[in-house]
mmCIF file of the protein (N, C-alpha, C, O) and its ligand, coordinates in Angstrom:
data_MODEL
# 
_entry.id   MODEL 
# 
loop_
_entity.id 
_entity.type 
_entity.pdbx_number_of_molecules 
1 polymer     1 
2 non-polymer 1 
# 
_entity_poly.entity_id                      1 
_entity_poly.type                           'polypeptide(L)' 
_entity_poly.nstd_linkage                   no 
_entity_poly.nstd_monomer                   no 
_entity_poly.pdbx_seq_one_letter_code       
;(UNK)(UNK)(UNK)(UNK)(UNK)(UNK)(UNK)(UNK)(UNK)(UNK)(UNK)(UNK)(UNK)(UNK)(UNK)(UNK)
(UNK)(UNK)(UNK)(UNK)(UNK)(UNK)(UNK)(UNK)(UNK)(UNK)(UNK)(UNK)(UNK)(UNK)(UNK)(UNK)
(UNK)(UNK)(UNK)(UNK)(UNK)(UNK)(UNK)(UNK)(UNK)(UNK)(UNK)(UNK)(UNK)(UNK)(UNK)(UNK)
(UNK)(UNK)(UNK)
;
_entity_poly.pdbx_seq_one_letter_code_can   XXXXXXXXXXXXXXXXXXXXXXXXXXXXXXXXXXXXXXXXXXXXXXXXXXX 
_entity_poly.pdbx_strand_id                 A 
# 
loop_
_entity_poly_seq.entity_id 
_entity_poly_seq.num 
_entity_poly_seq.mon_id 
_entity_poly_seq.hetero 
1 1  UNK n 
1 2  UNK n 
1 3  UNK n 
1 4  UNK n 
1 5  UNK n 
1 6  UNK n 
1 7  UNK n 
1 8  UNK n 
1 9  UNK n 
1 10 UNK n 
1 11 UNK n 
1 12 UNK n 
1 13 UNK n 
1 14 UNK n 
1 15 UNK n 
1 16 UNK n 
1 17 UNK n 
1 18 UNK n 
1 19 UNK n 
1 20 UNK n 
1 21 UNK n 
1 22 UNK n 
1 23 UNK n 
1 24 UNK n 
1 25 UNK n 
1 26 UNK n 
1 27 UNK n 
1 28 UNK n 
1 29 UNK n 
1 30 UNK n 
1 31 UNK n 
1 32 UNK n 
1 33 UNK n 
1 34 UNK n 
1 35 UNK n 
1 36 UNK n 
1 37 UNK n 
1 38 UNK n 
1 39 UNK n 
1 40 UNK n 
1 41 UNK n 
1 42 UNK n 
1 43 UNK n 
1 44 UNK n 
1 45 UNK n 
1 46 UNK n 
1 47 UNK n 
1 48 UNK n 
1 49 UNK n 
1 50 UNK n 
1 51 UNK n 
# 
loop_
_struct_asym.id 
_struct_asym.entity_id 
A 1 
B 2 
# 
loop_
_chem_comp.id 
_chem_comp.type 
_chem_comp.mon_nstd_flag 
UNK 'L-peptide linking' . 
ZN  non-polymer         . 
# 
_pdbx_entity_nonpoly.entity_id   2 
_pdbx_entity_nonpoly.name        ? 
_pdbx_entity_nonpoly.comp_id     ZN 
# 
_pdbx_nonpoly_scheme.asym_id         B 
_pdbx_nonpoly_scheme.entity_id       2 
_pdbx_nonpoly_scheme.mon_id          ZN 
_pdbx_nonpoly_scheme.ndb_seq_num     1 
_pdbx_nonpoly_scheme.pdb_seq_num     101 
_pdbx_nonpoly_scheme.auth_seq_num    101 
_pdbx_nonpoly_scheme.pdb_mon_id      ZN 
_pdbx_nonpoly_scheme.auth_mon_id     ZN 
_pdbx_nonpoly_scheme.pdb_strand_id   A 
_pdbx_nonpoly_scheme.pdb_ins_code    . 
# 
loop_
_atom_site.group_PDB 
_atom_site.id 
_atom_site.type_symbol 
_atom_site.label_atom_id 
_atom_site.label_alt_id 
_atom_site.label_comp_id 
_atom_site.label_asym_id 
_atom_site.label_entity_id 
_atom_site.label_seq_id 
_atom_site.pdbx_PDB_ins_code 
_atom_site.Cartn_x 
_atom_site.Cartn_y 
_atom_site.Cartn_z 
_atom_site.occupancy 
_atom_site.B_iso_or_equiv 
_atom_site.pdbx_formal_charge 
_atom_site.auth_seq_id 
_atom_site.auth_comp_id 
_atom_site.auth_asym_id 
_atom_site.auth_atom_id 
_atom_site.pdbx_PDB_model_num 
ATOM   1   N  N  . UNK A 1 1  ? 88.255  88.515  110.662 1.00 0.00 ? 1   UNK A N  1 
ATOM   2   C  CA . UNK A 1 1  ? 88.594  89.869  110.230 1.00 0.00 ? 1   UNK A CA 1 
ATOM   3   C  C  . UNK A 1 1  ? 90.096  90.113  110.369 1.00 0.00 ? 1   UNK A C  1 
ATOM   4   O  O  . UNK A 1 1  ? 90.756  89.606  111.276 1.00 0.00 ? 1   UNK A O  1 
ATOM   5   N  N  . UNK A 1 2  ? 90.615  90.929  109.409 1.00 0.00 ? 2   UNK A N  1 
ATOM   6   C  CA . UNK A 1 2  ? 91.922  91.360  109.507 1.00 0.00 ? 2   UNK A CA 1 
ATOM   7   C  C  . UNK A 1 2  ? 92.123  92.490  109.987 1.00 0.00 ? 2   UNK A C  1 
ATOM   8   O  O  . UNK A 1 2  ? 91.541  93.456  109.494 1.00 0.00 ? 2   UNK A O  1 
ATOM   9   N  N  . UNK A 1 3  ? 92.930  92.630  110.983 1.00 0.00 ? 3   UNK A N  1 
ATOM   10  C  CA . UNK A 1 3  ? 93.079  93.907  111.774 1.00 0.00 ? 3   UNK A CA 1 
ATOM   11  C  C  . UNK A 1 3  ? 94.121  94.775  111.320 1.00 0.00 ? 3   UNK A C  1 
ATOM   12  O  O  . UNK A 1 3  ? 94.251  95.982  111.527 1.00 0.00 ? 3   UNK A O  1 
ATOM   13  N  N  . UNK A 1 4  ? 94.881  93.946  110.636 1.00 0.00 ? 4   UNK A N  1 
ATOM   14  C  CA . UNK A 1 4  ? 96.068  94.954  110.190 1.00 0.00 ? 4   UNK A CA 1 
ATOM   15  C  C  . UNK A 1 4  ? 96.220  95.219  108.667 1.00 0.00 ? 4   UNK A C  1 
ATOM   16  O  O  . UNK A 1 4  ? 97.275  95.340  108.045 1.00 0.00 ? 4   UNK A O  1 
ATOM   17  N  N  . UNK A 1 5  ? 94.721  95.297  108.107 1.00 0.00 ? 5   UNK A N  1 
ATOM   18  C  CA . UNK A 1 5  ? 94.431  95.786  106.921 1.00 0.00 ? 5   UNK A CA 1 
ATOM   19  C  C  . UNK A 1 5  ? 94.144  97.073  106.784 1.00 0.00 ? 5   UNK A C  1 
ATOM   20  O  O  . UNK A 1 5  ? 93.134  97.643  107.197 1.00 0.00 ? 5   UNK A O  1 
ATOM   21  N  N  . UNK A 1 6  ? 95.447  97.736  105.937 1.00 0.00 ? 6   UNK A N  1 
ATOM   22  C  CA . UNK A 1 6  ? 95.158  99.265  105.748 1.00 0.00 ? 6   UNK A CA 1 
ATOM   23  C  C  . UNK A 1 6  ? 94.193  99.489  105.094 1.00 0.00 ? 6   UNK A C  1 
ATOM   24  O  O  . UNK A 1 6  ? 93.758  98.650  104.306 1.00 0.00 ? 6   UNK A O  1 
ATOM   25  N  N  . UNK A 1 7  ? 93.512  100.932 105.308 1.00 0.00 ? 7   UNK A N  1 
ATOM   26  C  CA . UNK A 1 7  ? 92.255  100.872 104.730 1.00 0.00 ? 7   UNK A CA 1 
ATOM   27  C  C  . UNK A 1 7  ? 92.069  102.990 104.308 1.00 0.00 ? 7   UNK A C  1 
ATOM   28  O  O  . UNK A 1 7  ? 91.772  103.966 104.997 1.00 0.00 ? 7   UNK A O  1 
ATOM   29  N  N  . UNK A 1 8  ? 92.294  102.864 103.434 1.00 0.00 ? 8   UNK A N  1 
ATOM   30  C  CA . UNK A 1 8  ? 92.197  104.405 102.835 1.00 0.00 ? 8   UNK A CA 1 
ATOM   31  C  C  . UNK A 1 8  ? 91.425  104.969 103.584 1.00 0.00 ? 8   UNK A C  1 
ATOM   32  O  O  . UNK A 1 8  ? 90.436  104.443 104.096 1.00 0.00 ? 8   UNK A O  1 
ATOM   33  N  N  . UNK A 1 9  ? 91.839  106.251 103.750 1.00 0.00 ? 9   UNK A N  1 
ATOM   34  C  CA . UNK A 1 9  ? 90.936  107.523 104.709 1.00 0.00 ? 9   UNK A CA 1 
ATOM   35  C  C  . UNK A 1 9  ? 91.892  108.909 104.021 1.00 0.00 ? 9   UNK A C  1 
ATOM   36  O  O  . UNK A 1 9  ? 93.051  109.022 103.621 1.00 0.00 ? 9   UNK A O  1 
ATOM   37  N  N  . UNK A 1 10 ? 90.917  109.675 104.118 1.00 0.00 ? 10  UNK A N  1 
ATOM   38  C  CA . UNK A 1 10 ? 90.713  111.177 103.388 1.00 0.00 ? 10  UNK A CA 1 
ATOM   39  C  C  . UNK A 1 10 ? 91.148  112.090 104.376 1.00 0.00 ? 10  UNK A C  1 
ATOM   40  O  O  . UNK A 1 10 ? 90.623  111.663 105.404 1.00 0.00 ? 10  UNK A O  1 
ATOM   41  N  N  . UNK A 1 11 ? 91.646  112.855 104.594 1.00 0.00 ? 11  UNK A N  1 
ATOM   42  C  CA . UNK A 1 11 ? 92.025  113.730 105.307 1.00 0.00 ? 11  UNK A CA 1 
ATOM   43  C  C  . UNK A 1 11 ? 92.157  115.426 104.454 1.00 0.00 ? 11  UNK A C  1 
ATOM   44  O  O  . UNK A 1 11 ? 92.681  115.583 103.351 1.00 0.00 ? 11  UNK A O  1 
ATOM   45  N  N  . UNK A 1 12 ? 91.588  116.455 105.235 1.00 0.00 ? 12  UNK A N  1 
ATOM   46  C  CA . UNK A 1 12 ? 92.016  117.360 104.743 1.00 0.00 ? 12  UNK A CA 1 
ATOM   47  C  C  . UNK A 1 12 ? 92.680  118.324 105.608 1.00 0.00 ? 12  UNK A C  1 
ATOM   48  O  O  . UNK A 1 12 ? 92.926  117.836 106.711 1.00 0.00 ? 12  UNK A O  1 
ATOM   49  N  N  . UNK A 1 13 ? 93.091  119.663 105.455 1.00 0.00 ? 13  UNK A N  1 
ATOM   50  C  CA . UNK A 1 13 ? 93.648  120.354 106.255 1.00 0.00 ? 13  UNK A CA 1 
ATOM   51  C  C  . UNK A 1 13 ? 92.611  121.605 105.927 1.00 0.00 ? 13  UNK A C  1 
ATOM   52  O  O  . UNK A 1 13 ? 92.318  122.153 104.865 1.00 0.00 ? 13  UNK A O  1 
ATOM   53  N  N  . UNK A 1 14 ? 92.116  121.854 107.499 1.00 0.00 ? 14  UNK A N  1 
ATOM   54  C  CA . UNK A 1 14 ? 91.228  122.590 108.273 1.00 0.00 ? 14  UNK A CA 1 
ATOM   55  C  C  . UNK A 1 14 ? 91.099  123.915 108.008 1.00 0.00 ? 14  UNK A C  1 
ATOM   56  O  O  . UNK A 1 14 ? 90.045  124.546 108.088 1.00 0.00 ? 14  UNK A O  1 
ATOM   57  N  N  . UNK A 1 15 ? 92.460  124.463 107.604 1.00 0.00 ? 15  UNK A N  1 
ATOM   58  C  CA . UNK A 1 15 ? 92.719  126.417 107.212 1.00 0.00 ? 15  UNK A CA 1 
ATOM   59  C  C  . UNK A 1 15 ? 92.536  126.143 105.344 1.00 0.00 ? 15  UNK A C  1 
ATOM   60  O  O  . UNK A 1 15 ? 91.593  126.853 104.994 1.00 0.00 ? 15  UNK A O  1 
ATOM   61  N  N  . UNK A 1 16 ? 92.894  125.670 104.586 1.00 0.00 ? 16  UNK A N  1 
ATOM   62  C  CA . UNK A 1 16 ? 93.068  125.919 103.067 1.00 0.00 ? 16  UNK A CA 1 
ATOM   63  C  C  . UNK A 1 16 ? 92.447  124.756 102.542 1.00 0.00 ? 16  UNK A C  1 
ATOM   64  O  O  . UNK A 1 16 ? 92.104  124.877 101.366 1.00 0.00 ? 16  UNK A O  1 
ATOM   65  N  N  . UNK A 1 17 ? 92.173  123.528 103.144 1.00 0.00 ? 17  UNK A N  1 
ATOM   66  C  CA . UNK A 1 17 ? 90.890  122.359 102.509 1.00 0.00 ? 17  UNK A CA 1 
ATOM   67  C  C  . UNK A 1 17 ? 91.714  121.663 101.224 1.00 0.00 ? 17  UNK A C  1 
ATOM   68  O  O  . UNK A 1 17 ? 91.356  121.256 100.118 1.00 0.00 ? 17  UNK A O  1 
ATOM   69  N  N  . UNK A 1 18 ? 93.078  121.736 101.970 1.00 0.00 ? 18  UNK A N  1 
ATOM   70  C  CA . UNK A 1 18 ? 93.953  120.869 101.087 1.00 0.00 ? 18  UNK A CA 1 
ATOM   71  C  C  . UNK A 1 18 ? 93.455  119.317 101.088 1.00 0.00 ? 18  UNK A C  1 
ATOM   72  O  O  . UNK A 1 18 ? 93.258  118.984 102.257 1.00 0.00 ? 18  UNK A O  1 
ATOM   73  N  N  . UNK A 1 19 ? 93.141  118.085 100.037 1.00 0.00 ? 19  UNK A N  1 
ATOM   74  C  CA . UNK A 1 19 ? 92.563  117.094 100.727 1.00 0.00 ? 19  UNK A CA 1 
ATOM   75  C  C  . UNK A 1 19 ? 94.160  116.017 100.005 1.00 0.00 ? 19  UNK A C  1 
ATOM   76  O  O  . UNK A 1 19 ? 94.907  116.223 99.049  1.00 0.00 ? 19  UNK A O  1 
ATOM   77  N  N  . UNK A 1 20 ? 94.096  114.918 101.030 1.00 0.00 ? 20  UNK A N  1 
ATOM   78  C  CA . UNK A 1 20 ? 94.935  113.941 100.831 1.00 0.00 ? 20  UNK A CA 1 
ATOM   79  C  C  . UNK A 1 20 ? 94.667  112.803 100.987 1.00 0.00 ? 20  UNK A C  1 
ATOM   80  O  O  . UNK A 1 20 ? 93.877  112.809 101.931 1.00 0.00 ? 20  UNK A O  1 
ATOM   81  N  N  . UNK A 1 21 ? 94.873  111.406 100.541 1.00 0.00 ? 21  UNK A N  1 
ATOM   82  C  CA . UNK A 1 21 ? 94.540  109.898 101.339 1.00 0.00 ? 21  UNK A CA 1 
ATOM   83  C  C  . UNK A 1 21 ? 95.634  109.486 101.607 1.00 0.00 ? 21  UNK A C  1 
ATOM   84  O  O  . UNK A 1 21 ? 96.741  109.601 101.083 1.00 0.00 ? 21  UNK A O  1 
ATOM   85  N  N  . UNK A 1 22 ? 95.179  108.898 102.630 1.00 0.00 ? 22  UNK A N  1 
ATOM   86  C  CA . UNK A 1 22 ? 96.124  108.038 103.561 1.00 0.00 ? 22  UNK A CA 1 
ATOM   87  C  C  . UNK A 1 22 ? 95.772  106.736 103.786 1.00 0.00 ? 22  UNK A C  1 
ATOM   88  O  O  . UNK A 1 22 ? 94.571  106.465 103.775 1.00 0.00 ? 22  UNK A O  1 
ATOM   89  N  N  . UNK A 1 23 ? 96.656  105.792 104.007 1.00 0.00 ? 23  UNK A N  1 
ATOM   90  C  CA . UNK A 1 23 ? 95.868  104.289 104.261 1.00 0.00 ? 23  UNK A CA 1 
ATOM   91  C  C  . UNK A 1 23 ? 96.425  103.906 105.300 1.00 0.00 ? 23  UNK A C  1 
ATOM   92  O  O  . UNK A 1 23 ? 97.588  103.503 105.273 1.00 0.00 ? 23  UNK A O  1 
ATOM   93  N  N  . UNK A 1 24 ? 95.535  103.967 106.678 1.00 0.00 ? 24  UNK A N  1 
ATOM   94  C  CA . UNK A 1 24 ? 95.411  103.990 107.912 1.00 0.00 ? 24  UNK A CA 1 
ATOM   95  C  C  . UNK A 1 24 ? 95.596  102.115 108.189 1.00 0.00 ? 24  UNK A C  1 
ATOM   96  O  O  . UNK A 1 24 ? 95.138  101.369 107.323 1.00 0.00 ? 24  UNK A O  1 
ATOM   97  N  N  . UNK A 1 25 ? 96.195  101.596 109.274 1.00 0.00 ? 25  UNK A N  1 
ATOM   98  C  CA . UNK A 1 25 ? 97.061  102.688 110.274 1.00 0.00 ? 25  UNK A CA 1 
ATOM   99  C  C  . UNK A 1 25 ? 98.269  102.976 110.124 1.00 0.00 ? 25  UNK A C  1 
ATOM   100 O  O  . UNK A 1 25 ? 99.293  102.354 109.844 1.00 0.00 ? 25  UNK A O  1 
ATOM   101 N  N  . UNK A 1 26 ? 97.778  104.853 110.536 1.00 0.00 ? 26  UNK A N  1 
ATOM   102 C  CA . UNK A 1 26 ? 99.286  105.467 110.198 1.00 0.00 ? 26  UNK A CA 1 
ATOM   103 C  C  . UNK A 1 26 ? 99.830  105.802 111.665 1.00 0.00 ? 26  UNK A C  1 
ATOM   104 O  O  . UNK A 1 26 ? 99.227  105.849 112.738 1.00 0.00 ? 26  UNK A O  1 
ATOM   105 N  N  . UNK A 1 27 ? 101.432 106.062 111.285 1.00 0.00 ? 27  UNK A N  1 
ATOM   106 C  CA . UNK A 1 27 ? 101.834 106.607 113.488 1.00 0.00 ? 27  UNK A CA 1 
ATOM   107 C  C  . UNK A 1 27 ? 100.723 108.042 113.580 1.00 0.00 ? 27  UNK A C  1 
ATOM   108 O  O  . UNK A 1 27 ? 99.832  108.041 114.429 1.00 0.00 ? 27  UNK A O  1 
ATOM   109 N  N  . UNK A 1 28 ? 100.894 109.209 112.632 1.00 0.00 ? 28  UNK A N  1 
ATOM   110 C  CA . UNK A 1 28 ? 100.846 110.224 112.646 1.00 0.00 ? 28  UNK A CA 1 
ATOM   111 C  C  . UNK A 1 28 ? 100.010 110.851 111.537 1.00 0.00 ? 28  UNK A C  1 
ATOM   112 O  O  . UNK A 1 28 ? 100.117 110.505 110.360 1.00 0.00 ? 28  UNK A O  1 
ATOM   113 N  N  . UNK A 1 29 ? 99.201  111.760 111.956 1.00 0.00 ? 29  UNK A N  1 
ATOM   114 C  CA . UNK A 1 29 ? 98.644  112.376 110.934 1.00 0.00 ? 29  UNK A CA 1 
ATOM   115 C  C  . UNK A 1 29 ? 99.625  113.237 110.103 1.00 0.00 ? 29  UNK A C  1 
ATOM   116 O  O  . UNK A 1 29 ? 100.326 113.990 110.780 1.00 0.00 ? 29  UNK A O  1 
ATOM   117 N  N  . UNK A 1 30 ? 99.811  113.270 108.747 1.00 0.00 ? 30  UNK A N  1 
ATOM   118 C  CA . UNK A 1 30 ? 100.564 114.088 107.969 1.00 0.00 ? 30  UNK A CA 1 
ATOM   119 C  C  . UNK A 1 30 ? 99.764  115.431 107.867 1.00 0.00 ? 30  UNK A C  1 
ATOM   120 O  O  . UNK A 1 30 ? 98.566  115.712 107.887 1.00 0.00 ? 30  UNK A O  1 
ATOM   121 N  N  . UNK A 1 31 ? 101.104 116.251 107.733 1.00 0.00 ? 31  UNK A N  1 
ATOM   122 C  CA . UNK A 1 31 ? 100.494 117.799 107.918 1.00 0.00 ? 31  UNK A CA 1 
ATOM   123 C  C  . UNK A 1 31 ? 100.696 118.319 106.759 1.00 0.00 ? 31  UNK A C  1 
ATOM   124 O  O  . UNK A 1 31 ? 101.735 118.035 106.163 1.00 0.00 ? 31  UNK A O  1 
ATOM   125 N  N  . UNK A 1 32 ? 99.785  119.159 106.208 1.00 0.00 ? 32  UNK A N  1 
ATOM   126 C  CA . UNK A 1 32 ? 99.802  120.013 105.464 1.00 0.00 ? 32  UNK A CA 1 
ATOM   127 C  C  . UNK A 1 32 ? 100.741 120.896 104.728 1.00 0.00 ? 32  UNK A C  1 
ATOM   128 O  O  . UNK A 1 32 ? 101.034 121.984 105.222 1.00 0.00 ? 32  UNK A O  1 
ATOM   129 N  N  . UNK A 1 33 ? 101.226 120.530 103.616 1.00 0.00 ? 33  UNK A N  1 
ATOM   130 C  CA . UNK A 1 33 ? 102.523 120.651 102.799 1.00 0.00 ? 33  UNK A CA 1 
ATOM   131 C  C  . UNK A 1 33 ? 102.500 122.588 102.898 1.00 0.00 ? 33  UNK A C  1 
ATOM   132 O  O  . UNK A 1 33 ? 103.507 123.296 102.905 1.00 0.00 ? 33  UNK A O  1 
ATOM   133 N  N  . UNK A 1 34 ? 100.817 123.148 102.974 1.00 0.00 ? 34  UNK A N  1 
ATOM   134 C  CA . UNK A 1 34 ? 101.287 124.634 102.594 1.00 0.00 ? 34  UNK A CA 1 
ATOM   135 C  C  . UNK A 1 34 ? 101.543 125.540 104.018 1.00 0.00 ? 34  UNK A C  1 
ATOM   136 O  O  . UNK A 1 34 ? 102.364 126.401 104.333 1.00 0.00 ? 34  UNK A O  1 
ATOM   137 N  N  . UNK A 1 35 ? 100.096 124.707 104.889 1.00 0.00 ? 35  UNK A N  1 
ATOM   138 C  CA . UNK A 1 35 ? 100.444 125.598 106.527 1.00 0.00 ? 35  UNK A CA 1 
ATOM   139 C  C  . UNK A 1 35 ? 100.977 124.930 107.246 1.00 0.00 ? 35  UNK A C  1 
ATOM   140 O  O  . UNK A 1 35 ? 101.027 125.384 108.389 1.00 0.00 ? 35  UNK A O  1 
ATOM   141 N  N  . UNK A 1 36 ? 101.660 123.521 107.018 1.00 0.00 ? 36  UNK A N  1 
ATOM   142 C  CA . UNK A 1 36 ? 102.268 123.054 108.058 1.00 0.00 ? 36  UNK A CA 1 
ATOM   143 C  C  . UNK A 1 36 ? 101.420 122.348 109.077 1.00 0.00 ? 36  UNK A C  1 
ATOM   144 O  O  . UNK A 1 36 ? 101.807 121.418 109.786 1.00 0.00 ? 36  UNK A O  1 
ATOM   145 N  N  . UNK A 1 37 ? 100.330 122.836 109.077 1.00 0.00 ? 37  UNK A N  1 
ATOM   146 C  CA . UNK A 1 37 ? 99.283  122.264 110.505 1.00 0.00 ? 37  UNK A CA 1 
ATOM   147 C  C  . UNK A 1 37 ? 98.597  120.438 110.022 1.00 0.00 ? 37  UNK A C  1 
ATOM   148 O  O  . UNK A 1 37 ? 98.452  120.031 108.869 1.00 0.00 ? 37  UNK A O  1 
ATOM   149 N  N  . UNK A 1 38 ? 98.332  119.762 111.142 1.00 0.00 ? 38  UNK A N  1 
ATOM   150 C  CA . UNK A 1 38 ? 98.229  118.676 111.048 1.00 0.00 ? 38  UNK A CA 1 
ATOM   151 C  C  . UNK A 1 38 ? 96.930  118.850 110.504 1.00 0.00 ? 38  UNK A C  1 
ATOM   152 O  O  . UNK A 1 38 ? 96.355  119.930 110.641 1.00 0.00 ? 38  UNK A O  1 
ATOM   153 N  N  . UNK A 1 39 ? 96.299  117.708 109.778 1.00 0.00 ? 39  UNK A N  1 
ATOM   154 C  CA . UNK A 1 39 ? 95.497  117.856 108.963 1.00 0.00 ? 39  UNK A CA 1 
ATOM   155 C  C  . UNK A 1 39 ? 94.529  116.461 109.680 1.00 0.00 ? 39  UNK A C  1 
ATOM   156 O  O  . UNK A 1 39 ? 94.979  115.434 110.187 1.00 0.00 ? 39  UNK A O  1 
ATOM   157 N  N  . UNK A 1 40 ? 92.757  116.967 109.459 1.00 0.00 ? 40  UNK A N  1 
ATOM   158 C  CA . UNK A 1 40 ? 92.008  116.137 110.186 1.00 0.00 ? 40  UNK A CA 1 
ATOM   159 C  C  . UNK A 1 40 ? 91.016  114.964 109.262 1.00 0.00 ? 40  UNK A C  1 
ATOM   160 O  O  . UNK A 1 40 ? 90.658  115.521 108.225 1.00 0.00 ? 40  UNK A O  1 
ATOM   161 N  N  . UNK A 1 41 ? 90.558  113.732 109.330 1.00 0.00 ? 41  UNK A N  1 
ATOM   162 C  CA . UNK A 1 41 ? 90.163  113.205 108.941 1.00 0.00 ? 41  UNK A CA 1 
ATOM   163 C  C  . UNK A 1 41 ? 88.485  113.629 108.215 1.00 0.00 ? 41  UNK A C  1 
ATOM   164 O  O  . UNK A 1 41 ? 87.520  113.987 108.890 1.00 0.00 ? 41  UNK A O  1 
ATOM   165 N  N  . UNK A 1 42 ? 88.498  113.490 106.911 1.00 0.00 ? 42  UNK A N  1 
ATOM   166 C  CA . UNK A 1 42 ? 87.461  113.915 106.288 1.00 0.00 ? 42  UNK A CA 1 
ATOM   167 C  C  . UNK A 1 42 ? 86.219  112.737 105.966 1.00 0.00 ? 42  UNK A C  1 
ATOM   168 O  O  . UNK A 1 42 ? 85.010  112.958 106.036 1.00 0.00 ? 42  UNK A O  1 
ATOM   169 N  N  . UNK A 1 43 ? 86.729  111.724 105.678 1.00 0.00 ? 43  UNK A N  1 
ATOM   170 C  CA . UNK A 1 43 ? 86.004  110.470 106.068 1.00 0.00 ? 43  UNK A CA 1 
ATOM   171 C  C  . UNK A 1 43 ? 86.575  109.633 105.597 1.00 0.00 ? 43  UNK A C  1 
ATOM   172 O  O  . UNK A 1 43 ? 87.530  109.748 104.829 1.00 0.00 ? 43  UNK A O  1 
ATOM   173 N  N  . UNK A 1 44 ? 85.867  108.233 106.146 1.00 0.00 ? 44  UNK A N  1 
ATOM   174 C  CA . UNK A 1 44 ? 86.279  106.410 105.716 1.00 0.00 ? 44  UNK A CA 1 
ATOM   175 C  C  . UNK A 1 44 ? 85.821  106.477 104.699 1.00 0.00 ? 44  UNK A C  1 
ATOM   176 O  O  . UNK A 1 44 ? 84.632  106.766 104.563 1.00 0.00 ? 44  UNK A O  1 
ATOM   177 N  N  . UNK A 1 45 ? 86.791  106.179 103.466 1.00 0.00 ? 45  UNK A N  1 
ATOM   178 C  CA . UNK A 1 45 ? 86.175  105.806 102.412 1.00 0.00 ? 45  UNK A CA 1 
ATOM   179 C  C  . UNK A 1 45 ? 86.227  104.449 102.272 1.00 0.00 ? 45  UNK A C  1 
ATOM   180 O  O  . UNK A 1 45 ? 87.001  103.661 102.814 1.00 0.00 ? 45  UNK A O  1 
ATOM   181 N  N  . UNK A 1 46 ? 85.028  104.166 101.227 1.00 0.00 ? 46  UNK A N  1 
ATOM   182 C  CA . UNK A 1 46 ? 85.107  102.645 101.102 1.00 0.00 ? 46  UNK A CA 1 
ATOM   183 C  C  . UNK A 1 46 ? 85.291  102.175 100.194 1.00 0.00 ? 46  UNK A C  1 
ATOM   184 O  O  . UNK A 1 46 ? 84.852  102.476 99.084  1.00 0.00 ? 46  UNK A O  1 
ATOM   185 N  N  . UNK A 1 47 ? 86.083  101.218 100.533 1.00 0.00 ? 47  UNK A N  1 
ATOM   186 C  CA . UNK A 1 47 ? 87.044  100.563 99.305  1.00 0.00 ? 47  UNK A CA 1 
ATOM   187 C  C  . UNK A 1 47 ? 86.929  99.529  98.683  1.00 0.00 ? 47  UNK A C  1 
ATOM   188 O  O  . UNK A 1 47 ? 87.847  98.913  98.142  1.00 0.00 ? 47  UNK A O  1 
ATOM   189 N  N  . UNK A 1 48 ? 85.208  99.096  98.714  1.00 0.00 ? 48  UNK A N  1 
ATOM   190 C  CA . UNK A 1 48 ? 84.599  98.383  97.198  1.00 0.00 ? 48  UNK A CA 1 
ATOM   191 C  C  . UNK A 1 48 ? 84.357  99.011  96.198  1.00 0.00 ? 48  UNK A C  1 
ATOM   192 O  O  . UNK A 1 48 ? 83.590  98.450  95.415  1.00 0.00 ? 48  UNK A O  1 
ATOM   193 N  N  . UNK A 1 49 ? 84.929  100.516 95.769  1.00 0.00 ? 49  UNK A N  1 
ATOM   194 C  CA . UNK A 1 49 ? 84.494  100.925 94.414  1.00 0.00 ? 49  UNK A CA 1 
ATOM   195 C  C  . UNK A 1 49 ? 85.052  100.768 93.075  1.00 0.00 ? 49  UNK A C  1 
ATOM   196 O  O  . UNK A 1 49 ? 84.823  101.258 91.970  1.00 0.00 ? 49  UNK A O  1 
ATOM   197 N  N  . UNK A 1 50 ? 86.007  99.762  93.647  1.00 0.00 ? 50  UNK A N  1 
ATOM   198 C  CA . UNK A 1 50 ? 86.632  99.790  92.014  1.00 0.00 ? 50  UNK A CA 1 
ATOM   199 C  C  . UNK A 1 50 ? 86.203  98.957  91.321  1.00 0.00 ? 50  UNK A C  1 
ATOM   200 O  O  . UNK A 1 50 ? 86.785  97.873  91.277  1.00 0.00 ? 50  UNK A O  1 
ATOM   201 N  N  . UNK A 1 51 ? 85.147  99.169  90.621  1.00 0.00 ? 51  UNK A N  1 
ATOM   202 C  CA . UNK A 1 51 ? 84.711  98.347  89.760  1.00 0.00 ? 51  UNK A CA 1 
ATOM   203 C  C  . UNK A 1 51 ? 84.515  98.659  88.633  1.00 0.00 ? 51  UNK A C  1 
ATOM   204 O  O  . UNK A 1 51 ? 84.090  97.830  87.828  1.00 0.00 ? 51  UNK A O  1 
HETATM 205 ZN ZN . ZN  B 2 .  ? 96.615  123.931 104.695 1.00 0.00 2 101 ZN  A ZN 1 
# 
């Protein structure tokens, strides 16, 4: 297994349900461009769908 394979994850922000992806691992959760507040993981997505 590869451990240092980024791997897309969803995040949204908690007050306005802004949603974003990120491809983990990140240092820091990115915050929310409108309230500023850090924004929480919405789920692992999985990344056999491109087909
Ligand atoms: Zn927000």
């Amino acid at each position: 297994m590869q451990r240092d394979k980024t791997e897309p994850m969803q995040v949204a922000c908690p007050k306005c349900r802004y949603t974003e992806i990120i491809y983990i691992p990140i240092e820091e959760m990115p915050r929310c461009p409108k309230c500023g507040i850090r924004m929480v993981i919405m789920e692992l997505l999985d990344e056999g769908k491109s087909t």
